[in-house]
C-alpha positions as CSV (number, residue, x, y, z in Angstrom):
1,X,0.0,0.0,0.0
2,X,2.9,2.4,0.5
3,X,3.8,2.1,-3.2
4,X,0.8,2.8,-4.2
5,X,0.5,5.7,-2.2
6,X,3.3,7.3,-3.4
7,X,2.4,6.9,-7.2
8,X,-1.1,7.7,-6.9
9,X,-3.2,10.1,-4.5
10,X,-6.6,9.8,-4.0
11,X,-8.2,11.1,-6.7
12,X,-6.3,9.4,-9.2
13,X,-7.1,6.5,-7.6
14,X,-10.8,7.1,-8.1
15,X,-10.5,8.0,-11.8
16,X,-8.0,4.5,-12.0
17,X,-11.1,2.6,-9.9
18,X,-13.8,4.4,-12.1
19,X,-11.5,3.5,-15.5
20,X,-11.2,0.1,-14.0
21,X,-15.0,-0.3,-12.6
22,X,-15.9,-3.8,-15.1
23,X,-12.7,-5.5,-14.0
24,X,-13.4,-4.6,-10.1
25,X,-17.1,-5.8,-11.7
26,X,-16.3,-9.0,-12.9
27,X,-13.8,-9.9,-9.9
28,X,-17.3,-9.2,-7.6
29,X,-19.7,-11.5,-10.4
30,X,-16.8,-14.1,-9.6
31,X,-16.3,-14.0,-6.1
32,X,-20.0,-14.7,-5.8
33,X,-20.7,-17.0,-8.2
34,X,-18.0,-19.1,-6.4
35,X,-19.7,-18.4,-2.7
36,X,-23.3,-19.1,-4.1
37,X,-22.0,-22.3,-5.5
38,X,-20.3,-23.4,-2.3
39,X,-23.1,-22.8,0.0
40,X,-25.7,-24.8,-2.6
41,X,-23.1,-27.6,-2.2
42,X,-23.3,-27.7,1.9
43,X,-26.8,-26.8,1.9
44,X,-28.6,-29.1,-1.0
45,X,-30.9,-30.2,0.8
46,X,-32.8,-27.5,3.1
47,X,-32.0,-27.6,7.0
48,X,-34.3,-26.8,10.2
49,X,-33.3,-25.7,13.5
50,X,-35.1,-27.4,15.8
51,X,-35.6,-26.6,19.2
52,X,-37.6,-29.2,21.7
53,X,-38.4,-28.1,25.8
54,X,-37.5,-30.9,28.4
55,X,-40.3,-30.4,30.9
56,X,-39.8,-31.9,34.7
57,X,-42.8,-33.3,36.3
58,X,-45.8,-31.2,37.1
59,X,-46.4,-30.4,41.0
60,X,-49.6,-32.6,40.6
61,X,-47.1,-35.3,39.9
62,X,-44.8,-34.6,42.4
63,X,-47.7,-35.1,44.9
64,X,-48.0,-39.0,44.1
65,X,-44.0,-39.1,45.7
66,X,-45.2,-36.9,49.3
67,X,-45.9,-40.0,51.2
68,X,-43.3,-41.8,50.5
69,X,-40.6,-38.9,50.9
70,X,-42.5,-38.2,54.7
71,X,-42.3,-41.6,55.5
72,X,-38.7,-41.7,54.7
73,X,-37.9,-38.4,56.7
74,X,-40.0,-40.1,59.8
75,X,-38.0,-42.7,60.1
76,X,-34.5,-41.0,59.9
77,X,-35.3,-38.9,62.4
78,X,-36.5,-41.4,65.2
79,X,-34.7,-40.8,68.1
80,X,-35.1,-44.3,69.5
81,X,-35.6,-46.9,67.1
82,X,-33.3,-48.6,65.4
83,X,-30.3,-46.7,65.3
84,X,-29.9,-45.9,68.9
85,X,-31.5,-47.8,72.0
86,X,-31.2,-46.2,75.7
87,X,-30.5,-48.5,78.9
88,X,-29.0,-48.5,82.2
89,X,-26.2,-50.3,83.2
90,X,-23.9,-50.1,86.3
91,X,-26.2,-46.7,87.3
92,X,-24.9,-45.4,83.8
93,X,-27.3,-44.3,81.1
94,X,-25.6,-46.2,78.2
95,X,-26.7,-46.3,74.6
96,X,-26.3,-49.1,71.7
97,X,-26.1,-47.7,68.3
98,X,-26.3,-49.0,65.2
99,X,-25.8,-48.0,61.5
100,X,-28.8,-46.2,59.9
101,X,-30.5,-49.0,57.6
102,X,-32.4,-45.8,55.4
103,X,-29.6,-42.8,55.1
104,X,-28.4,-43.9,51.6
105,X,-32.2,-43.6,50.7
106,X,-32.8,-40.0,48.8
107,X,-36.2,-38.3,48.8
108,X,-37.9,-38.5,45.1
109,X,-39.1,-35.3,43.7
110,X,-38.8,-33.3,40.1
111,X,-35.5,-32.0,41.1
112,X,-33.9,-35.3,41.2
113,X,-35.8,-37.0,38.5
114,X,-34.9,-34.1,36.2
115,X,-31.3,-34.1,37.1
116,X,-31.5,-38.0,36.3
117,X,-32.9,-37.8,32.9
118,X,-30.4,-34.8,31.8
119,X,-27.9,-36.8,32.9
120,X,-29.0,-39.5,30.4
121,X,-29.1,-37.1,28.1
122,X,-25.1,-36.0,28.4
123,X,-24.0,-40.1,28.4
124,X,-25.2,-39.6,24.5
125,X,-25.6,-43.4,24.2
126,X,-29.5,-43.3,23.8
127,X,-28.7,-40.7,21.2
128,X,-26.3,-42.9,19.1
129,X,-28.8,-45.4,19.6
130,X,-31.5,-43.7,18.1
131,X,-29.0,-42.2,15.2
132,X,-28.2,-45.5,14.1
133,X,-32.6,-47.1,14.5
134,X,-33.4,-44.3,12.4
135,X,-30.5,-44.0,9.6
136,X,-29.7,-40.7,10.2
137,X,-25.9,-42.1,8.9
138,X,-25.4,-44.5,6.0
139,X,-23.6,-47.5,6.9
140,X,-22.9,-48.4,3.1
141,X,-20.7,-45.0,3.0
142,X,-18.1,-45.9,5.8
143,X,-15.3,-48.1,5.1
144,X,-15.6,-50.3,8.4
145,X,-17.6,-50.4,11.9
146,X,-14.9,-48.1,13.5
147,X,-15.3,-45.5,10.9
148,X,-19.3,-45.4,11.1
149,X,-19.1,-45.6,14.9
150,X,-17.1,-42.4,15.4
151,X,-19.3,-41.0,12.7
152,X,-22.3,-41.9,15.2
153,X,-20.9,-40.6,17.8
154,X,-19.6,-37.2,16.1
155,X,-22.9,-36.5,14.8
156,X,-24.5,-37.4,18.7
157,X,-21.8,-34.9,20.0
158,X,-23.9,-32.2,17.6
159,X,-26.8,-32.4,19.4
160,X,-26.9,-29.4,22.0
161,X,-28.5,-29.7,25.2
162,X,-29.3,-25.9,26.1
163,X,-30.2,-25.0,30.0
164,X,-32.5,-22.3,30.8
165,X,-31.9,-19.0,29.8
166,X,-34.2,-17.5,32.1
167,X,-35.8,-15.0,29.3
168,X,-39.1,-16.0,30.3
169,X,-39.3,-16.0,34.3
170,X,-37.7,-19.4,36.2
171,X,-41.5,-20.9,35.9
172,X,-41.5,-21.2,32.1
173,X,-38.0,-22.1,31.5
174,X,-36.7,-25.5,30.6
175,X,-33.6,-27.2,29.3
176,X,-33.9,-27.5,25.3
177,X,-32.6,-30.0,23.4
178,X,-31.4,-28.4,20.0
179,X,-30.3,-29.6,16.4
180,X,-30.1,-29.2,12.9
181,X,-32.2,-31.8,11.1
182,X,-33.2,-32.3,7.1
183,X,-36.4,-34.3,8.0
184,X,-38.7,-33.1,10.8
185,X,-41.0,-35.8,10.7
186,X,-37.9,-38.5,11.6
187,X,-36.4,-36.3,13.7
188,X,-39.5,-35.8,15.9
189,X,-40.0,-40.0,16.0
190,X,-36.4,-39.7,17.7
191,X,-37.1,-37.4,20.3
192,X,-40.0,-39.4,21.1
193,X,-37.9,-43.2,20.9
194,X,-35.2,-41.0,23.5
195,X,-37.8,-39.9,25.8
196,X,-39.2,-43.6,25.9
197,X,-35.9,-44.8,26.2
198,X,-34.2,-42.7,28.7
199,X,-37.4,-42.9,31.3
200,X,-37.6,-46.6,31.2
201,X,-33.4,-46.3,31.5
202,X,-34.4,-44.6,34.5
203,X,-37.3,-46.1,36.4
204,X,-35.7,-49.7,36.3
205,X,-32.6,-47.8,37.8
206,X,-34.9,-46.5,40.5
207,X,-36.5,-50.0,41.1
208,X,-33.1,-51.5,41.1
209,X,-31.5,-49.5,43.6
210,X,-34.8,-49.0,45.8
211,X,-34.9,-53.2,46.1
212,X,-31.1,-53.4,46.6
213,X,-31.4,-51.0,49.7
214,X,-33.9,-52.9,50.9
215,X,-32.1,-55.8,50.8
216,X,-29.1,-54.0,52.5
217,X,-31.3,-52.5,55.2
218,X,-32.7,-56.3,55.8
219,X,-29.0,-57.5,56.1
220,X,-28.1,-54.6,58.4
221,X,-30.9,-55.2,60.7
222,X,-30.1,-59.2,60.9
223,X,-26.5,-58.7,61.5
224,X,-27.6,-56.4,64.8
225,X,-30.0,-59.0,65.9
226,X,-27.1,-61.9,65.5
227,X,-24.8,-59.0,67.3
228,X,-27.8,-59.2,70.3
229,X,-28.1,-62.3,70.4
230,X,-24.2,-62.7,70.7
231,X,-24.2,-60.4,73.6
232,X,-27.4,-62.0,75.1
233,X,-25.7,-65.1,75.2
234,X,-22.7,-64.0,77.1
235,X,-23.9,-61.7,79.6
236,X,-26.4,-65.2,80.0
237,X,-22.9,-66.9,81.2
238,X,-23.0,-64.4,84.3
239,X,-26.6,-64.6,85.1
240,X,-26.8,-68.2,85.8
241,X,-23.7,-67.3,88.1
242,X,-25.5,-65.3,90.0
243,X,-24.3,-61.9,89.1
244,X,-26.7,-59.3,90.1
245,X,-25.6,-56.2,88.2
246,X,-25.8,-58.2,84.7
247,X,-29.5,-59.1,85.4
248,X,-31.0,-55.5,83.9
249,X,-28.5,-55.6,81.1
250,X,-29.8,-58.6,79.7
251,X,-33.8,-57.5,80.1
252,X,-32.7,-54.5,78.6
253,X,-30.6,-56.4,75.7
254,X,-34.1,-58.9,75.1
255,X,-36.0,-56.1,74.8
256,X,-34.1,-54.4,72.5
257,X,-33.9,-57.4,70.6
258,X,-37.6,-57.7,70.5
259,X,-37.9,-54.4,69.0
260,X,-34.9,-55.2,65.9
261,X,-37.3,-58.5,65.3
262,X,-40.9,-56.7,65.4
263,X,-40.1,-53.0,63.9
264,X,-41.8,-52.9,60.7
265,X,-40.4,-49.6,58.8
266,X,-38.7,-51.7,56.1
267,X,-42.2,-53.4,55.0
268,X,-43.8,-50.4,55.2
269,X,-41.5,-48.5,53.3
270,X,-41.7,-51.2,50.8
271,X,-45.4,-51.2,51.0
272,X,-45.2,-47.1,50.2
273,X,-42.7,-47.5,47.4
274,X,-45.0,-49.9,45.7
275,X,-47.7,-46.7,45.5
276,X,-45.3,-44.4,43.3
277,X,-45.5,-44.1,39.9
278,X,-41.9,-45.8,39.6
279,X,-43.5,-49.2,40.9
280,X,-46.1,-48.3,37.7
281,X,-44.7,-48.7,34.5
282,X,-47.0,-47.2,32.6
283,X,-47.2,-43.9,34.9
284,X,-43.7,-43.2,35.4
285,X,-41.4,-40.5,33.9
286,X,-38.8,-38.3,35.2
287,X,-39.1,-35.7,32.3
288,X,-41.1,-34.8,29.0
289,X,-39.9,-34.1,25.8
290,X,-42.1,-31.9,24.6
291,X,-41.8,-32.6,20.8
292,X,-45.6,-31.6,20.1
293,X,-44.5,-28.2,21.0
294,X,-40.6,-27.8,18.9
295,X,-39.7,-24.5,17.3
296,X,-38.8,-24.6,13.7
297,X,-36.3,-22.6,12.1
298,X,-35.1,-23.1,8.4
299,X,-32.4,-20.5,7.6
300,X,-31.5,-20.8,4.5
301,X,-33.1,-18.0,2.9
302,X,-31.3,-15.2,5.5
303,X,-27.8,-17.2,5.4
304,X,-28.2,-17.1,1.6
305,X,-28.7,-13.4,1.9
306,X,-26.1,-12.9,4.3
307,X,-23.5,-14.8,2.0
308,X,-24.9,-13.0,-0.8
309,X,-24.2,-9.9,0.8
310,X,-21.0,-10.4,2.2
311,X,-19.7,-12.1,-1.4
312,X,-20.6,-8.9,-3.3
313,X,-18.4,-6.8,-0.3
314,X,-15.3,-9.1,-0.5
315,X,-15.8,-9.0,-4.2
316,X,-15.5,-5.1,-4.6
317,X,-12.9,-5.0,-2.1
318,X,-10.9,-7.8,-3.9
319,X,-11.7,-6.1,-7.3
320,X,-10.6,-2.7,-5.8
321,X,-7.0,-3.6,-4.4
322,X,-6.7,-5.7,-7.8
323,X,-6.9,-2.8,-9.7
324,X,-4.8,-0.5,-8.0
325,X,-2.1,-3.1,-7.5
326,X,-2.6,-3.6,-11.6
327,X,-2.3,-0.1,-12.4
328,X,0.8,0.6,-9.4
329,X,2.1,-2.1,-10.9
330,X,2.2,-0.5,-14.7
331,X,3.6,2.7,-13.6
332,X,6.5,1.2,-12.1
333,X,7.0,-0.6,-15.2
């Protein structure tokens, strides 16, 4: 540009522009020629922006969850019960504690449910899933497995999973899955095979890990009563000697015994757990996709006009410095 400047000012350089104005013309009717026939190329066949709410349960919902979440606060918070039994030995007030059978239990509402199925949702593997039940990808078009499993798992990668934005008030804003599809109608049949897919994912987690706390509660609560009965029998040893002092330990151990063997909160926390909609297959979900209600946007008409726009200012600016570098160029010559 410094050459330039020095053999032409600025009005010359309009009169060389003006002189010059089909070539600067014709590199513009290039440049966009070229630009309109790339972007034909990516975009042959038209694309829509889609963009699909992931709605938590209602609060009506929620509600079928309340007794079992209060039943499961009750019984963590007994003061005597299982987890800690009062007596008197030796004119001590002494306690035996045990482990709490229910404090790896979590309370069920949207909060957790949501958090579940979003979770699902980042794994991508129902995604790929549902790439490859649907054909979204070509398997005929890969060379091997390995080379059309990275493909399926580049194109789930694409699939953006947008948290609220807030735009409309916390009560009406959702997570939004989001992605650019060439048929609706498929694309829509996938949200719907992942919602299926990722809430029955879920509810047989639920089931699974509700039973297999049970079954670790049931195993805690026999291994105290062995422990009792253990102790039972040796402070026994001193009772049939006669030993005074031992005599309200062990009526105190029985009866604590008596209340391992009797208490009932596992059953009926069982009994409870059976009510919700996760013992229901056909009631149960942790979240909606609400595919009914998608936004549709196909850009192709503005991003053409953009490119066709921003080709024509590249053009002139190309045909411009072409020009003067032509013309700086010939009067150095």
């Amino acid at each position: 540009m410094n050459k330039i400047d020095e053999d032409i000012d600025i009005f010359e350089a309009i009169i060389t522009i003006w002189r010059n104005k089909f070539k600067v013309l014709t590199v513009t009717v290039i440049t966009l020629v070229v630009s309109l026939f790339l972007f034909d190329k990516e975009n042959e066949i038209p694309k829509t922006l889609v963009t699909t709410e992931i709605r938590p349960i209602s609060t009506f919902d929620e509600i079928e969850y309340d007794t079992y979440n209060a039943y499961l606060s009750q019984i963590n918070s007994k003061s005597i019960a299982l987890n800690t039994y009062n007596y008197i030995f030796l004119n001590e007030m002494l306690k035996i504690e045990s482990p709490s059978t229910f404090k790896n239990f979590k309370k069920i509402n949207k909060i957790l449910l949501q958090n579940l199925f979003l979770d699902k949702l980042n794994e991508n593997e129902t995604y790929k899933n549902g790439i490859k039940k649907y054909k979204f990808l070509n398997k005929e078009n890969y060379k091997n497995d390995k080379e059309y499993e990275d493909a399926v798992t580049q194109l789930a990668s694409k699939i953006k999973l947008l948290p609220p934005d807030g735009n409309e008030g916390d009560r009406l804003s959702y997570w939004n899955i989001q992605f650019k599809v060439e048929n609706t109608a498929t694309w829509n049949k996938f949200l719907k095979y992942v919602e299926v897919s990722i809430n029955e994912e879920i509810q047989s987690y639920l089931n699974d890990t509700f039973n297999n706390l049970i079954l670790t509660a049931k195993t805690l609560n026999q291994f105290e009563i062995e422990d009792i009965e253990i102790e039972i029998r040796n402070v026994g040893e001193f009772v049939k000697l006669d030993d005074p002092k031992f005599a309200n330990y062990l009526s105190e151990l029985e009866k604590y015994k008596k209340m391992l063997i009797e208490n009932k909160d596992i059953e009926r926390f069982q009994k409870i757990f059976l009510g919700t909609p996760i013992a229901k297959s056909n009631k149960f979900h942790a979240s909606k996709i609400m595919v009914e209600s998608s936004k549709y946007e196909t850009s192709t008409s503005s991003s053409k006009n953009k490119t066709v726009i921003l080709s024509i200012i590249i053009g002139i600016i190309f045909g411009i410095f072409f020009v003067l570098f032509q013309t700086a160029f010939k009067n150095r010559s």
